[in-house]
C-alpha positions in Angstrom: 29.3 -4.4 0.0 31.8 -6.9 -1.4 32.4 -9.2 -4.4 34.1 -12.6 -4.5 36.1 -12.9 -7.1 35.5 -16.7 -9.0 38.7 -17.8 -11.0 39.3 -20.5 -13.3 40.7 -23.2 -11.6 64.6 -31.2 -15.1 66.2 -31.6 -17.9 69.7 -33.1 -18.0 71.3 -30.5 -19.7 70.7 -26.3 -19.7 72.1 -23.6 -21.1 71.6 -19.6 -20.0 68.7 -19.2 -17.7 65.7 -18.5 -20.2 62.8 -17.7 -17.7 62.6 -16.6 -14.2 63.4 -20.0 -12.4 66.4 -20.3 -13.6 67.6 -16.9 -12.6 65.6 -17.9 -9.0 67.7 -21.1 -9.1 71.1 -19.1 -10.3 70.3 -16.6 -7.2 70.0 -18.7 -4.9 73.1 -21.2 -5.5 74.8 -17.8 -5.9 73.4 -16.9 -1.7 75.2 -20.1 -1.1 78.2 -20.8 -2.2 80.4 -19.1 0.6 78.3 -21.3 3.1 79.3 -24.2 1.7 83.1 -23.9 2.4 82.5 -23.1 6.0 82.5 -26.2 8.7 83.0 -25.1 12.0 86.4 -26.3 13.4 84.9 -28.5 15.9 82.6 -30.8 14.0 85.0 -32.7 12.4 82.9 -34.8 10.5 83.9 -38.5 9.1 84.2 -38.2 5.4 81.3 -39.0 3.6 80.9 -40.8 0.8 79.5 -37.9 -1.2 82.1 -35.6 -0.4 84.2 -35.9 -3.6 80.6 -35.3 -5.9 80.2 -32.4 -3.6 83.5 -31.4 -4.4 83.0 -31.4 -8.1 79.4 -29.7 -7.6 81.2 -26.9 -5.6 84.7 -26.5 -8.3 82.1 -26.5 -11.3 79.8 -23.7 -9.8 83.3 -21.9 -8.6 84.4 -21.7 -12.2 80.8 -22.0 -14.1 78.8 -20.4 -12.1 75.1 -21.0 -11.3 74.6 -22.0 -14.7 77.0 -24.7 -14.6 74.7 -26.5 -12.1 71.3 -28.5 -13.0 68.8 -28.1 -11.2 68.7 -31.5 -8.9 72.5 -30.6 -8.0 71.0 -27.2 -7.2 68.5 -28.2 -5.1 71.1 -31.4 -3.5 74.0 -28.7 -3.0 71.4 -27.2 -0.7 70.1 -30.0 0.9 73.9 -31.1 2.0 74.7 -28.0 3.6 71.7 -29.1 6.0 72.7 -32.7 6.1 75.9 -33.0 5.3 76.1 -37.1 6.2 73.7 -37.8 3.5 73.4 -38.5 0.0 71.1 -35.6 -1.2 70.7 -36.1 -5.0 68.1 -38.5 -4.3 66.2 -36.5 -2.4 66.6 -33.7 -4.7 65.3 -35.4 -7.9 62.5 -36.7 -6.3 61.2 -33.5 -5.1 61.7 -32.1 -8.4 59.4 -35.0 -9.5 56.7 -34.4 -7.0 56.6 -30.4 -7.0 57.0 -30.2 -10.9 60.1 -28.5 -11.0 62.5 -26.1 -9.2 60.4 -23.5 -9.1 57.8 -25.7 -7.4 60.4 -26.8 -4.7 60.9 -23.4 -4.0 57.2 -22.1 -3.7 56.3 -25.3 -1.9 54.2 -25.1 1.4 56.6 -25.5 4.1 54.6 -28.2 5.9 54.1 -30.0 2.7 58.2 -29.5 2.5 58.1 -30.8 5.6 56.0 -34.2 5.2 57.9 -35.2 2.1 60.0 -38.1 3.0 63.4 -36.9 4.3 62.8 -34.0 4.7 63.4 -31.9 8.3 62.4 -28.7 9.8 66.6 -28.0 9.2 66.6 -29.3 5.7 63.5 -27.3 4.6 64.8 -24.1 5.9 67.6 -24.7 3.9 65.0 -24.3 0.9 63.1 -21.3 2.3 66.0 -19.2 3.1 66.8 -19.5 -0.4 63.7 -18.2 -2.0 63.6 -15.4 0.5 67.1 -14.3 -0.3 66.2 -14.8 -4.3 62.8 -13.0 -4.1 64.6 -10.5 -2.3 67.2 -9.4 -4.8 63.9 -10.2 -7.4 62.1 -7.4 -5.5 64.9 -4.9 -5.0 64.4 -3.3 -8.1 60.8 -3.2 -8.1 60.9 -1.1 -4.6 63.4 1.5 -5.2 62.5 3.0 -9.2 59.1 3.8 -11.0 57.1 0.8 -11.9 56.6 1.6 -15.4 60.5 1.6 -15.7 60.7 -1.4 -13.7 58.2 -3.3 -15.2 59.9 -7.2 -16.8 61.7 -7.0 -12.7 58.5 -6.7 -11.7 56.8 -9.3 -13.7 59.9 -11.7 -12.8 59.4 -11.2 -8.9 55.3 -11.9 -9.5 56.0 -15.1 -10.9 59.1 -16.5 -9.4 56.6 -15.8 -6.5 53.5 -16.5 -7.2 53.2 -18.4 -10.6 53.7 -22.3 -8.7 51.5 -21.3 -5.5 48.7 -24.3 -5.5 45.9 -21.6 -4.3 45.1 -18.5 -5.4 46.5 -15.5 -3.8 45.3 -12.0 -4.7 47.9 -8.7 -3.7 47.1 -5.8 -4.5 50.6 -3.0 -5.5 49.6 0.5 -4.3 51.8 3.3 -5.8 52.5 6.7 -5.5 51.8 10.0 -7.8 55.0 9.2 -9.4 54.5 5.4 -9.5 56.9 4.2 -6.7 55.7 1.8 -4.8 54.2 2.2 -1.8 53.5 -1.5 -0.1 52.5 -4.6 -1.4 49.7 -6.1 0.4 48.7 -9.4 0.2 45.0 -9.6 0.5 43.8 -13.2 0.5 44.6 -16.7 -0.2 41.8 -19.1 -1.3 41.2 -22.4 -2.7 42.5 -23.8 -6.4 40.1 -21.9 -7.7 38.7 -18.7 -6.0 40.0 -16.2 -3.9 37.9 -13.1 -2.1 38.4 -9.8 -2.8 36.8 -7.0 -1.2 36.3 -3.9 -3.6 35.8 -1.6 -0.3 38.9 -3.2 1.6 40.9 -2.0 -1.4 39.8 1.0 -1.6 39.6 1.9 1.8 43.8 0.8 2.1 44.8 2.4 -0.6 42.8 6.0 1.2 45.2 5.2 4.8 48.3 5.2 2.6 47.7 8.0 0.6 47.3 5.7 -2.7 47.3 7.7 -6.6 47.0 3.9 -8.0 46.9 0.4 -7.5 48.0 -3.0 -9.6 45.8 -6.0 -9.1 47.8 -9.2 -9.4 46.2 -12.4 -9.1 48.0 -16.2 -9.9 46.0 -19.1 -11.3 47.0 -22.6 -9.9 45.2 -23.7 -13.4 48.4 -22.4 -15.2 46.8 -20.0 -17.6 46.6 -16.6 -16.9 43.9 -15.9 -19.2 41.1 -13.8 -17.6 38.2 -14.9 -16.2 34.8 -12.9 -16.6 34.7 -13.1 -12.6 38.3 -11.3 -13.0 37.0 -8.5 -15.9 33.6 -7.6 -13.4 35.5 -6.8 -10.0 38.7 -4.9 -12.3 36.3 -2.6 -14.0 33.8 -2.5 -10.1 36.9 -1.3 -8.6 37.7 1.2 -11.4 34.2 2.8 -10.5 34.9 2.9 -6.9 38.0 5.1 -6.4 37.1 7.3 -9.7 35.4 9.7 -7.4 38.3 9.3 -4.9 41.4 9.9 -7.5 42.2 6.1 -6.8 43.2 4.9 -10.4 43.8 1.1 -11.2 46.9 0.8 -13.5 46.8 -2.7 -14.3 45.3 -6.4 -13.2 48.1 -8.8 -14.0 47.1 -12.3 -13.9 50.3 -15.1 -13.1 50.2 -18.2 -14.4 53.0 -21.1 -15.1 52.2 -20.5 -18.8 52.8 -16.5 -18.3 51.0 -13.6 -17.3 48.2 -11.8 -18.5 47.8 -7.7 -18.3 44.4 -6.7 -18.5 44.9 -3.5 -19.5 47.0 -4.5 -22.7 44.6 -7.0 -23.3 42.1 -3.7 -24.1 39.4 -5.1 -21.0 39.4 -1.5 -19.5 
């Protein structure tokens, strides 16, 4: 027996970071400032004619820090450590433009990355090692204290990861008796507007790992992360099944560019 679940379908100037992509941008210019200062003695490259802007870039995030940057010079310091010959801050605002932001550079498909004009297989890792390091320190916190006590660096690593994806993606958080987490699977990806979740798949993972309770998280490419009635039926079907099995379900947090929802402190079970 299964169920599907149906869902609903920069700035010139900035101040402190006031939502999780800037402190994912602030991260990951943070991962690489020491890499920028390292040329190997043998290249010797010609000067380029960006290398006194670079300059600037790199003495303003030295003295600033990440904050000091916006977010094109974020994303065109990154792109110069990978092509260092080339003026990046083209580049940079236009993928900016076409993803809809930093964090939608960051979340981006690599092969999408990778078919945007200008863009390499070297230049794109240069953007993927970054989120990885970022989500990283994000996730940290959430995998070494109690959930309930970790809870805002958990909704900031579920959305710095998950809030820009352009399908949906259902994981499901299993925990401990004492609310630690025990692995984070990631269950499906689906179209813009549906992804499948098996109620017995669930409940049958979280009985190998010795499971007390599970989040749901879900994102909506739509951008609200109101729930859906689709999302309320297979929440409360999945409450039913591991009753009888101790399995409780803590929470069913929906992502969304617009914010998250928690089912549970939205009074729906």
């Amino acid at each position: 027996m299964f169920i599907m679940v149906k869902l609903p379908s920069g700035k010139a100037e900035r101040a402190a970071p006031t939502d999780v992509n800037d402190a994912f941008a602030g991260k990951a210019a943070d991962l690489f400032t020491a890499a920028s200062s390292e040329t190997p003695a043998t290249s010797a490259p010609q000067p380029h004619h960006g290398t006194g802007h670079r300059a600037r870039l790199r003495q303003r995030l030295a003295e600033g820090g990440p904050d000091a940057l916006l977010d094109h010079e974020l994303i065109e310091y990154l792109l110069a450590l990978a092509i260092p010959r080339r003026d990046t801050k083209p580049l940079a605002k236009a993928l900016l433009a076409h993803f809809g932001g930093i964090g939608g550079v960051f979340t981006a498909d690599w092969d999408a990355l990778a078919r945007f004009p200008g863009m390499g297989d070297t230049s794109v890792s240069a953007l993927k090692i970054a989120q990885a390091a970022a989500l990283r320190l994000l996730r940290a916190p959430v995998a070494t204290q109690p959930i309930l006590s970790s809870w805002q660096a958990l909704l900031d690593y579920l959305r710095a990861d998950m809030a820009h994806l352009k399908v949906e993606r259902v994981r499901v958080l299993h925990l401990n008796a004492r609310n630690m987490l025990i692995r984070d699977d990631h269950m499906a990806d689906g179209s813009v507007d549906q992804a499948a979740i098996y109620a017995r798949e669930v409940i049958r993972r979280a009985i190998d790992l010795g499971t007390s309770s599970v989040i749901l998280v879900h994102n909506h490419p739509s951008g609200s992360p109101q729930p859906s009635r689709q999302d309320i039926d297979i929440t409360r079907h999945i409450i039913e099944a591991g009753k009888p099995l101790g399995i409780g379900v803590h929470d069913h947090i929906i992502i969304g560019v617009e914010g998250f929802s928690s089912m549970r402190a939205l009074g729906l079970f």
